[in-house]
Each structure stands twice: as structure tokens, then as C-alpha cells.
gemmi code that builds the backbone of each chain (N, CA, C; Angstrom):
import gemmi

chains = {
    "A": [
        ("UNK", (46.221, -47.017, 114.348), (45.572, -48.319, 114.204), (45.634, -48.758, 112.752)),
        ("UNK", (46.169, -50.199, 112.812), (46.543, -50.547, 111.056), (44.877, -51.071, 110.897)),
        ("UNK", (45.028, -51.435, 109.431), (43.880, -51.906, 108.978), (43.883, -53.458, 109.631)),
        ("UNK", (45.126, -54.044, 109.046), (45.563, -55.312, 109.448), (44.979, -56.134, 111.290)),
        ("UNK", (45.926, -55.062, 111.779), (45.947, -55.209, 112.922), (44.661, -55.195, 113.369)),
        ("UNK", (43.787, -53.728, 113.513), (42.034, -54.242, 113.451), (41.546, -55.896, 113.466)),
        ("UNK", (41.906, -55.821, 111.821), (41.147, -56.867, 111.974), (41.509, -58.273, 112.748)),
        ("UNK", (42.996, -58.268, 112.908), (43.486, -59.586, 113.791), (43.078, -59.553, 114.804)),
        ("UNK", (42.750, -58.297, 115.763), (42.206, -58.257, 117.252), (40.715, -58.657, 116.963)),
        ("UNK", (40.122, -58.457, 115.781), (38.591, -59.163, 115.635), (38.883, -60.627, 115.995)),
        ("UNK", (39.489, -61.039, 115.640), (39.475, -62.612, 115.296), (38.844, -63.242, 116.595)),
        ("UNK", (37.696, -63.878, 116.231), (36.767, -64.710, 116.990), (35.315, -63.829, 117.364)),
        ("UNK", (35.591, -62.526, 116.590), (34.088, -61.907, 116.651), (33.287, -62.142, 115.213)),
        ("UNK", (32.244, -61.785, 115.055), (31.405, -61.580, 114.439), (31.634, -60.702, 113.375)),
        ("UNK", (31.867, -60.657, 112.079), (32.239, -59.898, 110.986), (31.211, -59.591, 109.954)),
        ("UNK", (30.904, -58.698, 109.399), (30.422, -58.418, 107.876), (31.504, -58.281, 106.800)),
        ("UNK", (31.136, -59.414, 105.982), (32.669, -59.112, 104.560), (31.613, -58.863, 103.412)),
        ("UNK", (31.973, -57.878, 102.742), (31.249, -57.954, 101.472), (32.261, -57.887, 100.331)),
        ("UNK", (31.883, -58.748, 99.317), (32.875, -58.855, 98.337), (32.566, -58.050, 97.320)),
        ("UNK", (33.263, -57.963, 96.399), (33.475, -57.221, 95.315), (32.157, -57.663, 93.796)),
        ("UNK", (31.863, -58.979, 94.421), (30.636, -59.063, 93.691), (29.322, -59.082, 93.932)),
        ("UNK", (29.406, -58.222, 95.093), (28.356, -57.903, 95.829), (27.817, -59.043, 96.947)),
        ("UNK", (27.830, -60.240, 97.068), (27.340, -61.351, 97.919), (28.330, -60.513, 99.245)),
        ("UNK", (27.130, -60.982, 100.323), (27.953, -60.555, 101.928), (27.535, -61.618, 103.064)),
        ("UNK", (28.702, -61.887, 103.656), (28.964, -63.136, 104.092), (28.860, -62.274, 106.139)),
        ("UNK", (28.266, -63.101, 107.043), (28.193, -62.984, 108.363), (28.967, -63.798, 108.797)),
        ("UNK", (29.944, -63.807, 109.486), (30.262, -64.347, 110.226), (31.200, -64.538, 111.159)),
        ("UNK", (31.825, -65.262, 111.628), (32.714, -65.631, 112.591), (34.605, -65.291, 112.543)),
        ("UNK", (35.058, -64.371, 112.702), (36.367, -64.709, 111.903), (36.969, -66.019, 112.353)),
        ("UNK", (37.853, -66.565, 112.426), (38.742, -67.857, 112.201), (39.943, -67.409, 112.430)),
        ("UNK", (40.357, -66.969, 111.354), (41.911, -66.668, 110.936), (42.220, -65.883, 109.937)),
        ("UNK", (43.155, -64.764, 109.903), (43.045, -64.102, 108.660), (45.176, -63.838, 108.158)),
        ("UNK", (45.170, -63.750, 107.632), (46.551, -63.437, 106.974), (47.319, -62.379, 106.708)),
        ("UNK", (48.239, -61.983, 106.308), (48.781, -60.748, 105.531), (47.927, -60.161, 104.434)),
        ("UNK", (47.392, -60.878, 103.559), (46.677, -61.053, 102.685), (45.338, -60.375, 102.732)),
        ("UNK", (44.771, -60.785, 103.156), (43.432, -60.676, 104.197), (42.746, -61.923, 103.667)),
        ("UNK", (43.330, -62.763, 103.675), (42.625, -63.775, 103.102), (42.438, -64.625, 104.344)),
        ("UNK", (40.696, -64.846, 104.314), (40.274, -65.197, 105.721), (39.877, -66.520, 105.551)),
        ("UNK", (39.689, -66.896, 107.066), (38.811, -68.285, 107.377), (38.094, -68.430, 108.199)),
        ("UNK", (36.689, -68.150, 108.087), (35.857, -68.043, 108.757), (34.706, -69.028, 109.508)),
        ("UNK", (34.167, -69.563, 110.313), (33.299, -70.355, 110.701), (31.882, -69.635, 111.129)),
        ("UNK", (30.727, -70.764, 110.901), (29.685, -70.155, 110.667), (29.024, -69.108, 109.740)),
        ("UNK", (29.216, -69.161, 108.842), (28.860, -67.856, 107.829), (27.151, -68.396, 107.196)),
        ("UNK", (26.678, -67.214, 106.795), (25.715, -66.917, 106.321), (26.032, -65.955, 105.023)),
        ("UNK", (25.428, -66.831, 103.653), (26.015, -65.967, 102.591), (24.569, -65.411, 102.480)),
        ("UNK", (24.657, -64.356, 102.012), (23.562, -63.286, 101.143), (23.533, -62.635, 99.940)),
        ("UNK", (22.582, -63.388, 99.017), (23.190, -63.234, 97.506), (23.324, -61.862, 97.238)),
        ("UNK", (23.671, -61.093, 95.977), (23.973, -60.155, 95.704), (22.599, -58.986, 96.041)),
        ("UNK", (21.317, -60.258, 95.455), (20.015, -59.101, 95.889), (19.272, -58.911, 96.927)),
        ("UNK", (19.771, -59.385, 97.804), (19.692, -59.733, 99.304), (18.258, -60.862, 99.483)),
        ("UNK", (18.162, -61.543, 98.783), (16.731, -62.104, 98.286), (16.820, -64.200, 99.324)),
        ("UNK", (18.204, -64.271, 98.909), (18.748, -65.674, 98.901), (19.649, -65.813, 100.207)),
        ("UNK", (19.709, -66.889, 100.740), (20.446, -67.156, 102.075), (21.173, -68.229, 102.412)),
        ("UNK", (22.566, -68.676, 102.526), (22.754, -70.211, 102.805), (23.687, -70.308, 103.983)),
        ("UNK", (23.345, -71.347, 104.737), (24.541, -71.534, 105.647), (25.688, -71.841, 105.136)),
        ("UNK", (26.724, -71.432, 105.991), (28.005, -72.167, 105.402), (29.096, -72.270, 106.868)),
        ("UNK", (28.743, -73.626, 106.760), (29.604, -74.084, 108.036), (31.081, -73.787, 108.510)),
        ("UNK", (31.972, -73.449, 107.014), (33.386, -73.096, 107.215), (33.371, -72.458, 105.573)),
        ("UNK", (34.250, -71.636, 105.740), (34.648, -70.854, 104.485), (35.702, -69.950, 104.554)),
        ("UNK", (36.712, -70.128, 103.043), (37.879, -69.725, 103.101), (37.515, -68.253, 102.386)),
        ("UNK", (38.194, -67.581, 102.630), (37.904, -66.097, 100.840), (39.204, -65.580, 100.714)),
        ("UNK", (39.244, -65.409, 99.493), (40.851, -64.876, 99.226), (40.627, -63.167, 99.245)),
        ("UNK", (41.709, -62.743, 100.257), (41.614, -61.481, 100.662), (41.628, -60.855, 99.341)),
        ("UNK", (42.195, -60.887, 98.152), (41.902, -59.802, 96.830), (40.221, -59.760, 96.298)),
        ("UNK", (39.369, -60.697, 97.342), (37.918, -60.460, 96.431), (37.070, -59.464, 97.290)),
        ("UNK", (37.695, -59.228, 98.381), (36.864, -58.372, 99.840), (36.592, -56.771, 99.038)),
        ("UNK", (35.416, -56.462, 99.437), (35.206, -55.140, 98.901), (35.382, -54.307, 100.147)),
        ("UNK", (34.749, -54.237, 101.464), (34.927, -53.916, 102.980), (34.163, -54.742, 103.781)),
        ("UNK", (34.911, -54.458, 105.072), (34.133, -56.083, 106.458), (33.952, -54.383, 107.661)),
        ("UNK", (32.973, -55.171, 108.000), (32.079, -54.200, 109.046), (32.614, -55.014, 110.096)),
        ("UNK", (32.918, -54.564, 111.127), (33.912, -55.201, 112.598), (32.828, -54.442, 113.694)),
        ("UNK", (31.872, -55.532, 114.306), (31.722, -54.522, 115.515), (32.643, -53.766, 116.540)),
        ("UNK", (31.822, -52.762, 117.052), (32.125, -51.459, 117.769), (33.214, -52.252, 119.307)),
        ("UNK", (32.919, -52.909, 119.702), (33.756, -53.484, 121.419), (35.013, -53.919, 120.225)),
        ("UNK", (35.493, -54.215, 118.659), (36.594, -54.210, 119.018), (37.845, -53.478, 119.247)),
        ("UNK", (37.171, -52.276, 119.286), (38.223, -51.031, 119.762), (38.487, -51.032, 121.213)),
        ("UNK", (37.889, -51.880, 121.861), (38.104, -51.815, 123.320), (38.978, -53.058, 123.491)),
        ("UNK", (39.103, -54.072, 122.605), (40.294, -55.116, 122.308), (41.370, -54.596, 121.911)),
        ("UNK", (41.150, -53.262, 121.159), (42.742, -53.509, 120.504), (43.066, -52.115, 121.184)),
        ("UNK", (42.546, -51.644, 122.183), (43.321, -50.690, 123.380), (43.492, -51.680, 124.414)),
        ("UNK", (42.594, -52.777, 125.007), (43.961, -53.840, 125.553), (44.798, -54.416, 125.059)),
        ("UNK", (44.736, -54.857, 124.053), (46.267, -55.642, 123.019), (47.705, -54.640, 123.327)),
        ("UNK", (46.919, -53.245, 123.387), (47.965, -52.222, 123.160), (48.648, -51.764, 124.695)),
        ("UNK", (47.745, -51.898, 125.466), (48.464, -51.606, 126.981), (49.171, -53.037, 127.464)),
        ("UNK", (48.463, -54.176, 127.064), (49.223, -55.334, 127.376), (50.658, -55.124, 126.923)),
        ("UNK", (50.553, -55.255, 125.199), (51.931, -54.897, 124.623), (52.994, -54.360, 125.384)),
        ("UNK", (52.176, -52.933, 125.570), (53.121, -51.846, 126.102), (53.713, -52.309, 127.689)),
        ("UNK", (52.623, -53.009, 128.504), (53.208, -53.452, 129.461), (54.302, -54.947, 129.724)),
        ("UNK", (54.136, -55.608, 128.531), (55.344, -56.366, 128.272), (56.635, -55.656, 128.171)),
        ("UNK", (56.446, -54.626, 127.172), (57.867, -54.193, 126.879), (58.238, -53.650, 127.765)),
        ("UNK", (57.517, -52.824, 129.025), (58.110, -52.457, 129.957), (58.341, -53.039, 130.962)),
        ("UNK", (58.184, -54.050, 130.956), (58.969, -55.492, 131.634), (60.200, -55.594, 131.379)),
        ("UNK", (60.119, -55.524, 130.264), (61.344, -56.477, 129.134), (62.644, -55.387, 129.811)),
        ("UNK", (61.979, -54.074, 129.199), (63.339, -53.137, 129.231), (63.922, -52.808, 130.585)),
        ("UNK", (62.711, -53.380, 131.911), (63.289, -53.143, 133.217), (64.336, -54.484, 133.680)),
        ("UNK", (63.691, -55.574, 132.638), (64.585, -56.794, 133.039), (65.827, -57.021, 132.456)),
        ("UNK", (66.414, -56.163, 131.527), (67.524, -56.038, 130.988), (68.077, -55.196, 131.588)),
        ("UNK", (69.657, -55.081, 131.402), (70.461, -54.470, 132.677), (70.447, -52.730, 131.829)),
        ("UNK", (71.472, -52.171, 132.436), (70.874, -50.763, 132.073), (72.087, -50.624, 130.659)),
        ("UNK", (72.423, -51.378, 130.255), (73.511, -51.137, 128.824), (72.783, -51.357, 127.583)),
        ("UNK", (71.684, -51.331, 127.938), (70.659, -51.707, 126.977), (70.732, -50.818, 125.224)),
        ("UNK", (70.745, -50.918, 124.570), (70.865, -50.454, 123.063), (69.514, -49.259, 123.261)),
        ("UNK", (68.598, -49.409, 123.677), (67.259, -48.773, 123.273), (67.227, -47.342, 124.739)),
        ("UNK", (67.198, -46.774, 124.630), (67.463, -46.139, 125.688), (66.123, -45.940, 126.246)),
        ("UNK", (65.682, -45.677, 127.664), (64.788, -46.095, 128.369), (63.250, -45.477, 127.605)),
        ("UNK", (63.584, -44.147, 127.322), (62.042, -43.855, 126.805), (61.744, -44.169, 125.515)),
        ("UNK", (62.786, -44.148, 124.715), (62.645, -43.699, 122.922), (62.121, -44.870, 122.465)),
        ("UNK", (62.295, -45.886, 122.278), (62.231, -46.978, 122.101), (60.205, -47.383, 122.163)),
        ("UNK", (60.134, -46.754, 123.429), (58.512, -47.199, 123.897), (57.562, -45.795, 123.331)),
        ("UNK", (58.326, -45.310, 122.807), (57.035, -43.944, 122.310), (56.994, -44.287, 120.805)),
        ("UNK", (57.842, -44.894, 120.085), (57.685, -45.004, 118.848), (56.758, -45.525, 118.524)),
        ("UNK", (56.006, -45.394, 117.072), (54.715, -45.713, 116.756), (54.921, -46.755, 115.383)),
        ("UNK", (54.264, -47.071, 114.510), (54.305, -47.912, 113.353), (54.632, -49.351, 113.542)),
        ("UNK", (54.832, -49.786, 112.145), (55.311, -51.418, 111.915), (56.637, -51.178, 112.356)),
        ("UNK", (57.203, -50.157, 112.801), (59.194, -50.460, 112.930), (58.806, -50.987, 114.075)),
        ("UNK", (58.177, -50.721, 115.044), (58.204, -51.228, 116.579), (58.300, -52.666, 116.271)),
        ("UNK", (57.244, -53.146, 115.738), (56.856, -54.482, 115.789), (58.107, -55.305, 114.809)),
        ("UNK", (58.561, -54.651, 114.130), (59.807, -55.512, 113.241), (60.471, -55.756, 114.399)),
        ("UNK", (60.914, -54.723, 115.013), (62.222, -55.255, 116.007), (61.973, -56.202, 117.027)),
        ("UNK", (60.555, -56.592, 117.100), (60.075, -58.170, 117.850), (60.749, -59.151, 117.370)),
        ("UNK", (60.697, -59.198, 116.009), (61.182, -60.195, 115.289), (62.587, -60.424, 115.368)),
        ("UNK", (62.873, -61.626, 115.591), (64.203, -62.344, 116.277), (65.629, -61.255, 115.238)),
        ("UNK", (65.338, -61.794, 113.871), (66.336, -61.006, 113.109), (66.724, -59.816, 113.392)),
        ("UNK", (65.566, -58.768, 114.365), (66.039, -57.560, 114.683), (66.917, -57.144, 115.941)),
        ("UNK", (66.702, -58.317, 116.768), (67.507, -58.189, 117.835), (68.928, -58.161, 118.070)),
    ],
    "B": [
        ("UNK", (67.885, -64.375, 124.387), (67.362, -63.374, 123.262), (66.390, -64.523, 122.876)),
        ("UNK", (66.639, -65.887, 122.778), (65.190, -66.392, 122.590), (63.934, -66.895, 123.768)),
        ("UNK", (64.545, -66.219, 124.926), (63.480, -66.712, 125.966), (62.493, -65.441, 125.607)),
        ("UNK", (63.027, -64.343, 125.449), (62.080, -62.881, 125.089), (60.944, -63.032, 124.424)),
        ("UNK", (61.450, -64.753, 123.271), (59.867, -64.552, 122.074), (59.061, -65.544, 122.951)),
        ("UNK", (59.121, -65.999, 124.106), (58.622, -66.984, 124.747), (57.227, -67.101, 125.432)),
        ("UNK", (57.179, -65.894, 125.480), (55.481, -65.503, 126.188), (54.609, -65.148, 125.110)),
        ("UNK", (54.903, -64.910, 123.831), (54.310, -64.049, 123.223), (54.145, -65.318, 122.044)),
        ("UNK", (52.458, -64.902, 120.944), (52.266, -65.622, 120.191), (53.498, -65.177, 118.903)),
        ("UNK", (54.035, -66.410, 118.404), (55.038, -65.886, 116.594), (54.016, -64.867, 115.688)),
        ("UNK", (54.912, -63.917, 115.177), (53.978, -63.505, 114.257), (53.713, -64.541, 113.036)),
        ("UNK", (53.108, -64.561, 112.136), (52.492, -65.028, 111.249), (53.880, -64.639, 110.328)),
        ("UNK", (54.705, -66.464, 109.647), (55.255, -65.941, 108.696), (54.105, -65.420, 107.171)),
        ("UNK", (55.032, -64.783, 106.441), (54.504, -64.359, 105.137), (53.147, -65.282, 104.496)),
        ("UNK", (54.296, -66.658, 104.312), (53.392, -67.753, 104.056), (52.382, -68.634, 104.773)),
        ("UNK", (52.305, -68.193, 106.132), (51.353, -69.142, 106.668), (49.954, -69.493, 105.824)),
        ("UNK", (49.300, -70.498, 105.831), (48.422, -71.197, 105.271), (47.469, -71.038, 106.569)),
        ("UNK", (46.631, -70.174, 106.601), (45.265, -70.617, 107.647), (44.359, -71.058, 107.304)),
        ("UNK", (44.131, -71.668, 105.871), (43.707, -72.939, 106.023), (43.857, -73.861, 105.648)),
        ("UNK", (43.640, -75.654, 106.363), (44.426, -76.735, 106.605), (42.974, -77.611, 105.310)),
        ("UNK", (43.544, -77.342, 104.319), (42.649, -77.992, 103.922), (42.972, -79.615, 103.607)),
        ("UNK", (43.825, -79.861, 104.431), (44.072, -81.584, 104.126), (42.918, -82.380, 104.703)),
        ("UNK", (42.149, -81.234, 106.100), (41.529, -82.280, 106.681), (39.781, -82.596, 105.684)),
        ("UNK", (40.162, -81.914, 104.367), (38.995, -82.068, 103.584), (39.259, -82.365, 102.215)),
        ("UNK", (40.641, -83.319, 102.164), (40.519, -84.154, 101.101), (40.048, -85.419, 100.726)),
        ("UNK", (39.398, -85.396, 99.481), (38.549, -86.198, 99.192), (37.201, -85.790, 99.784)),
        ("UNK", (36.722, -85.085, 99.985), (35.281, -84.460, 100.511), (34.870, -83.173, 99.692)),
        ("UNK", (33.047, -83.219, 99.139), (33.063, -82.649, 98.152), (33.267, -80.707, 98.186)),
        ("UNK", (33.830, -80.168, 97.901), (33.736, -78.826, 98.365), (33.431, -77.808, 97.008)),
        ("UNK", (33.028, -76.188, 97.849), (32.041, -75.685, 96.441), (33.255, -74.807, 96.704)),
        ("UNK", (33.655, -74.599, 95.441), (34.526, -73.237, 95.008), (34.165, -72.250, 93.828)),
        ("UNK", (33.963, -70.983, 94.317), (33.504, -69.507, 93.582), (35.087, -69.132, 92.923)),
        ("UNK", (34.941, -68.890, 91.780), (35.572, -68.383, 90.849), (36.055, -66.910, 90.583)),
        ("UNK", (36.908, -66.198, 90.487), (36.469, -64.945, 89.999), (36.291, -65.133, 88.629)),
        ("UNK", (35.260, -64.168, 88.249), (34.033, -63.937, 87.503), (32.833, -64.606, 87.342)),
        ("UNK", (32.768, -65.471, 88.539), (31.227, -65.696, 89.258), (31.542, -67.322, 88.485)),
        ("UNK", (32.156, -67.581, 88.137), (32.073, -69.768, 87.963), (31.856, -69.976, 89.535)),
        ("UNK", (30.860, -71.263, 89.410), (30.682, -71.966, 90.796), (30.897, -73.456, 90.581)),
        ("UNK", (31.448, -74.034, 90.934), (32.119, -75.562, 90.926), (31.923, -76.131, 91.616)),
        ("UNK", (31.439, -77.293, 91.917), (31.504, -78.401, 93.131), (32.289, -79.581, 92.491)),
        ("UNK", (33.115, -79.852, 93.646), (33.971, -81.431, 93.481), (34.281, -81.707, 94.774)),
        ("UNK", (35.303, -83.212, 94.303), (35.937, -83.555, 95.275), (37.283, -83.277, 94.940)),
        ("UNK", (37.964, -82.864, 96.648), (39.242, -82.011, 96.753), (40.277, -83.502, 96.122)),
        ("UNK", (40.677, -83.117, 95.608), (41.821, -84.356, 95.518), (43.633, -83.827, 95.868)),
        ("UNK", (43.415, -82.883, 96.053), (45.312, -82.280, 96.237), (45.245, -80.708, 96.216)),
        ("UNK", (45.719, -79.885, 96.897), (46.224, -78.553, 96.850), (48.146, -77.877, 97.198)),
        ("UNK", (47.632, -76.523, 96.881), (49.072, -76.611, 97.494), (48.869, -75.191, 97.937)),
        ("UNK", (49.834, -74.626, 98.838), (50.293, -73.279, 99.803), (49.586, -71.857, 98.704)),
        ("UNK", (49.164, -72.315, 97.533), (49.440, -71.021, 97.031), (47.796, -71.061, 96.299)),
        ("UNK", (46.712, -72.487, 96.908), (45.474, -72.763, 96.967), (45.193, -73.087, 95.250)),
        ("UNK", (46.129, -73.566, 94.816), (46.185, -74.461, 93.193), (45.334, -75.336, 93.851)),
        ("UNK", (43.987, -75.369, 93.236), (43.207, -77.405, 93.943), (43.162, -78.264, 92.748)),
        ("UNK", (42.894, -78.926, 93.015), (42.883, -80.183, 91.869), (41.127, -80.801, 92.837)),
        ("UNK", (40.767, -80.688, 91.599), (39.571, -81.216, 91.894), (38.523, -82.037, 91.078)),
        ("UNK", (38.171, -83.475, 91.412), (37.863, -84.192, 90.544), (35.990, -84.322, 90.575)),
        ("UNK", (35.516, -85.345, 89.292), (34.331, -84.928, 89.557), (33.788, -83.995, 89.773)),
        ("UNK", (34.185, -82.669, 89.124), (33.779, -81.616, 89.017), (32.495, -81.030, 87.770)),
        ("UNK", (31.739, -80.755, 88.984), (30.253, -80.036, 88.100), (30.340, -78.727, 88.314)),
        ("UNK", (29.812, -77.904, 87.180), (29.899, -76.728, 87.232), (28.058, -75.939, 87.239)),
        ("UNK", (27.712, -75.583, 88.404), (26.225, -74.676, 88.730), (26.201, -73.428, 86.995)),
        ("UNK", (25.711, -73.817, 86.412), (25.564, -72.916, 85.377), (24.834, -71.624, 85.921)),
        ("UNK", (24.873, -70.458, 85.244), (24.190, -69.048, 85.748), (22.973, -69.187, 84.773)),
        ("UNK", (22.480, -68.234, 85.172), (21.515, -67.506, 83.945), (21.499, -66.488, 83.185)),
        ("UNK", (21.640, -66.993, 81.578), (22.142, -66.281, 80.931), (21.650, -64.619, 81.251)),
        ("UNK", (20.362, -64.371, 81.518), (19.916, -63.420, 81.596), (20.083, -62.316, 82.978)),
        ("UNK", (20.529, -62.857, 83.833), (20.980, -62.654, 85.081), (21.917, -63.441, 85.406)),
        ("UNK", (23.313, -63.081, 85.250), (24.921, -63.971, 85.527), (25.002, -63.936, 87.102)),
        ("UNK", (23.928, -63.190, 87.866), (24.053, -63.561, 89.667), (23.251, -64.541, 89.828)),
        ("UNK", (22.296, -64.764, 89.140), (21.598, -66.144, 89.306), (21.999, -67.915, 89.002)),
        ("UNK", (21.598, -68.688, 89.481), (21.634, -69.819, 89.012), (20.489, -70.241, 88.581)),
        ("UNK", (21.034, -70.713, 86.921), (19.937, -71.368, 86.360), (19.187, -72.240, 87.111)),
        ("UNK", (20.122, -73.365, 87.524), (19.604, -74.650, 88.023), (20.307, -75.925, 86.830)),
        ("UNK", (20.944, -75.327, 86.235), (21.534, -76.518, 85.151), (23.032, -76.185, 85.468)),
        ("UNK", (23.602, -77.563, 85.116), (24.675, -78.517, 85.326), (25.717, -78.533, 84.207)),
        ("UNK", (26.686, -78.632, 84.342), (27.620, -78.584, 83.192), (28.776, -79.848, 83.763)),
        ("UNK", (28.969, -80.737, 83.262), (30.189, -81.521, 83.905), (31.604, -81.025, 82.954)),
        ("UNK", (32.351, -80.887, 84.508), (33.815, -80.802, 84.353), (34.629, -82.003, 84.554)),
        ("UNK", (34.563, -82.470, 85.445), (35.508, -83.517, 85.790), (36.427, -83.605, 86.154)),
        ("UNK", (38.357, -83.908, 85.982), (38.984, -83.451, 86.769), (39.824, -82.152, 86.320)),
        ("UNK", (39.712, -81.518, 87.149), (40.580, -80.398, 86.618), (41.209, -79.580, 88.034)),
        ("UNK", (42.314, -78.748, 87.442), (42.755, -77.904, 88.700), (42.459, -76.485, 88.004)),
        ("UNK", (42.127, -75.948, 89.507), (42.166, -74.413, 89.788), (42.776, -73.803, 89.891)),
        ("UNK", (43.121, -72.428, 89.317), (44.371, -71.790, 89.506), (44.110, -71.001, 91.186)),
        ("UNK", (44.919, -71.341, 91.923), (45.038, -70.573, 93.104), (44.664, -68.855, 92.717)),
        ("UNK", (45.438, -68.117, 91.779), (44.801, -66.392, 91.674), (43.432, -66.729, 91.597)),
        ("UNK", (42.752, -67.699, 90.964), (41.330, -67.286, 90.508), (40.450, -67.959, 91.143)),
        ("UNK", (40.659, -68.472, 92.571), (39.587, -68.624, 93.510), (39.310, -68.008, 94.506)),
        ("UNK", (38.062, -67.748, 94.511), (37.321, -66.609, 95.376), (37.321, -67.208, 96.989)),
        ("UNK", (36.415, -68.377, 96.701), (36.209, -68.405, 97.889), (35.830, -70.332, 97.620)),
        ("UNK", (36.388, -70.884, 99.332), (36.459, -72.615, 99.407), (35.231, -72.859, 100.364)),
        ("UNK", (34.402, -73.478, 100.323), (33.425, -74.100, 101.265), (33.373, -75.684, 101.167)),
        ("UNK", (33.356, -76.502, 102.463), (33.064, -77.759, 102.175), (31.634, -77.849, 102.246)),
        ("UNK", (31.180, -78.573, 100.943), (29.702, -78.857, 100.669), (29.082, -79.494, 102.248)),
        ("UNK", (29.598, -80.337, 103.008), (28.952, -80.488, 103.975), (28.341, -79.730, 104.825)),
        ("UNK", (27.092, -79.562, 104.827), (26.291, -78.767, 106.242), (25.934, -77.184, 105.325)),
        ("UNK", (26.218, -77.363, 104.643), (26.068, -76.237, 103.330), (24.304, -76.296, 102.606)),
        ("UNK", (23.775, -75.516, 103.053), (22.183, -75.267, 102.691), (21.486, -74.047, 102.431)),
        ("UNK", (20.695, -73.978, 101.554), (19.909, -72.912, 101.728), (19.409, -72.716, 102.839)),
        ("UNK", (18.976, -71.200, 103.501), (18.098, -70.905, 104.555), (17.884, -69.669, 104.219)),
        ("UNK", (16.189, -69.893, 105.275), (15.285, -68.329, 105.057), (16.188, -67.629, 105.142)),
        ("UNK", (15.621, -65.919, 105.280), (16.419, -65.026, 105.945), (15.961, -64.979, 107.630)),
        ("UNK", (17.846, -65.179, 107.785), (18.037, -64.842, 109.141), (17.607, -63.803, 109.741)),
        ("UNK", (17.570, -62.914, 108.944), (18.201, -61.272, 109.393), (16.988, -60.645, 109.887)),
        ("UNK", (15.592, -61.304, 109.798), (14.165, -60.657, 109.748), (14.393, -59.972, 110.735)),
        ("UNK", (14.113, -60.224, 112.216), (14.590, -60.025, 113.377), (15.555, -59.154, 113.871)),
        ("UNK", (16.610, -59.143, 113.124), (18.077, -58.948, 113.493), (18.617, -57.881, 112.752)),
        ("UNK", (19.588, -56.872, 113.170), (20.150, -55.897, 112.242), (21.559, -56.846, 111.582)),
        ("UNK", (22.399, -56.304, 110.633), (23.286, -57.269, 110.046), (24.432, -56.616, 111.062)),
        ("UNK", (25.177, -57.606, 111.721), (26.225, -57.227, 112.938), (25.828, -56.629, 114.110)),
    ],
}
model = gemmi.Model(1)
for chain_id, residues in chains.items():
    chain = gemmi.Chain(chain_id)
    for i, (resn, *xyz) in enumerate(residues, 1):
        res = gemmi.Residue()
        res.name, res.seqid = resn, gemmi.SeqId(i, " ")
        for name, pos in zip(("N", "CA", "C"), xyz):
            atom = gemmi.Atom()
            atom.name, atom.element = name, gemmi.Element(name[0])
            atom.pos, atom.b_iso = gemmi.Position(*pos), 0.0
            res.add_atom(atom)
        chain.add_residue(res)
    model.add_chain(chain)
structure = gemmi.Structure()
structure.add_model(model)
structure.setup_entities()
């Protein structure tokens, strides 16, 4: 499980980000990047001394200020469906291609890392 | 070979921009600094790499004695741009308020 990836299967839950200058922000993910630079809706900032509170209806943060984001617990039960879905696409894919196929039937689907996912990408095909 | 990417969402190029901040130009927005500057203006132009240009810009002074605090005093900037490395974080001032704590009640997450 990447860090990355985690957090993209969050997207549309409920997050804790705390930054590097201590303020920690609740809220919503949005959208997040390579980067980790997020966009979040609904947030609640909390000043550094936990004293102060403000809404904040939409907010961007540039992933280099994040110190760590707390992800509730159900999204590990998202990103073991992301992962059987996945897996059950590709084993679509490789039954719907004829059998001259480049990837040979098992090797291909046991591999683990970012190589899997490069070869999604059109250039790898 | 391109019906294959057809069911499935694109990955995210390198550069994608997730956020569209055109739909908040000219509207006043607060931007955090790294090393704690806090700014309010209006957006007047950005670009992919979050350079803003922002006019009518006031700057929330700290306290000298505590740099996490705000004094409550004002410094005018006016127009100036931001360097994209050195912004923390974009909020549009709209709907943007202090409030109690939420959390009395509630554990955090």
C-alpha cells in the first residue's frame, strides 16, 4: 500500500492534516495530487494551541507544508476494493485478448509496485 | 489499445491543477505564507505553478511576542504577486469565520 495511493482512495472522506506549523485542519478531501497538494471542502482550522477555530468553506494546501493526515480506519476496506476491482478488470482484459498476448497469463497479475500501474499508461502498451 | 483506457478513470497527468481557481477571480481570498505571513486580497491572475497576483492586499500582522498569534493590526500591501514555492495554503474569504470549538463533543476524526 503506497502512501499516495491511501490517500487517493480517501478522497471524499473525512481527513486530519496537520501541518508543519502546527495548525490542523478537519476535513473533507476534494482532490489531492502527486504532490500531496490537496483541496479540500469543509475544513475546520485549529490554531497551533488548540485554543482558536474557523470554518473554512474550501481550501487549497501545498503538499510540502503537511506534517501527517490521520485517514479514518473503513479506508482500508476501500482500498482492498479498489484492489480486487483492479484486479478483476485486468482479468477481463487478459481473458479478452487472444492467447498471443505479450504478458503471459499469470506473471503479469502477481506483480506488485508502480511498474504494474505504468504499463496502464497508453505509452506502455 | 485505446478502447482498454475506456472504462477506467486517466491517471492524473504530472501537472494536473486540482484547483480551478479561475472560478475565484476577483474574489477576496486569504493566503498563509511559509513562515506564517497571512494576506488577504483580491485574486487578480494565477498560474499552474500557483504564482497569484493579488491586489489590494492587507497583510494580518502577528504578535511580536507570540508569531502564532494575531495581533489584530493591519499592514497594507497592495498589489503584489506570490511566489507559488511560498504559499502554504489558498482559502476564499467567503463563508470564512471564526467558530467555537467544534470538537467539545466529538473526538478529532
Amino acid at each position: 500500500m503506497l502512501p499516495l495511493s491511501l490517500l487517493k482512495s480517501a478522497t471524499g472522506c473525512p481527513i486530519l492534516i496537520e501541518l508543519k506549523n502546527g495548525e490542523t485542519y478537519n476535513a473533507k478531501l476534494h482532490s489531492m495530487d502527486l504532490w500531496m497538494n490537496m483541496s479540500l471542502t469543509d475544513a475546520v482550522r485549529t490554531s497551533r494551541d488548540g485554543n482558536d477555530f474557523w470554518h473554512v468553506p474550501q481550501l487549497y494546501i501545498r503538499g510540502n507544508t503537511i506534517k501527517y493526515i490521520r485517514v479514518p480506519e473503513l479506508v482500508l476496506g476501500i482500498v482492498e476494493e479498489e484492489r480486487a476491482a483492479r484486479q478483476q478488470r485486468r482479468a477481463d482484459r487478459s481473458n479478452r485478448s487472444s492467447g498471443g498476448s505479450r504478458r503471459s497469463a499469470g506473471g503479469g497479475r502477481n506483480r506488485h509496485g508502480g511498474r504494474r500501474d505504468r504499463r496502464d499508461h497508453p505509452q506502455w502498451q | 489499445m485505446s478502447q482498454k483506457h475506456q472504462d477506467k478513470p486517466r491517471k492524473n497527468p504530472p501537472h494536473k491543477v486540482i484547483l480551478d481557481l479561475s472560478k475565484h477571480i476577483n474574489k477576496n481570498v486569504q493566503v498563509h505564507l511559509t513562515g506564517g505571513r497571512q494576506i488577504q486580497g483580491v485574486l487578480k491572475g494565477w498560474d499552474p505553478l500557483l504564482n497569484l497576483v493579488l491586489d489590494e492586499v492587507v497583510e494580518q500582522l502577528r504578535d511580536p511576542v507570540d508569531p502564532y498569534k494575531l495581533s489584530g493590526k493591519q499592514r497594507k500591501l497592495g498589489l503584489l504577486v506570490a511566489r507559488g514555492t511560498s504559499v502554504m495554503t489558498i482559502a476564499p474569504v467567503d463563508g470564512l469565520e471564526q467558530i467555537e470549538n467544534p470538537f467539545l463533543n466529538k473526538p478529532l476524526v
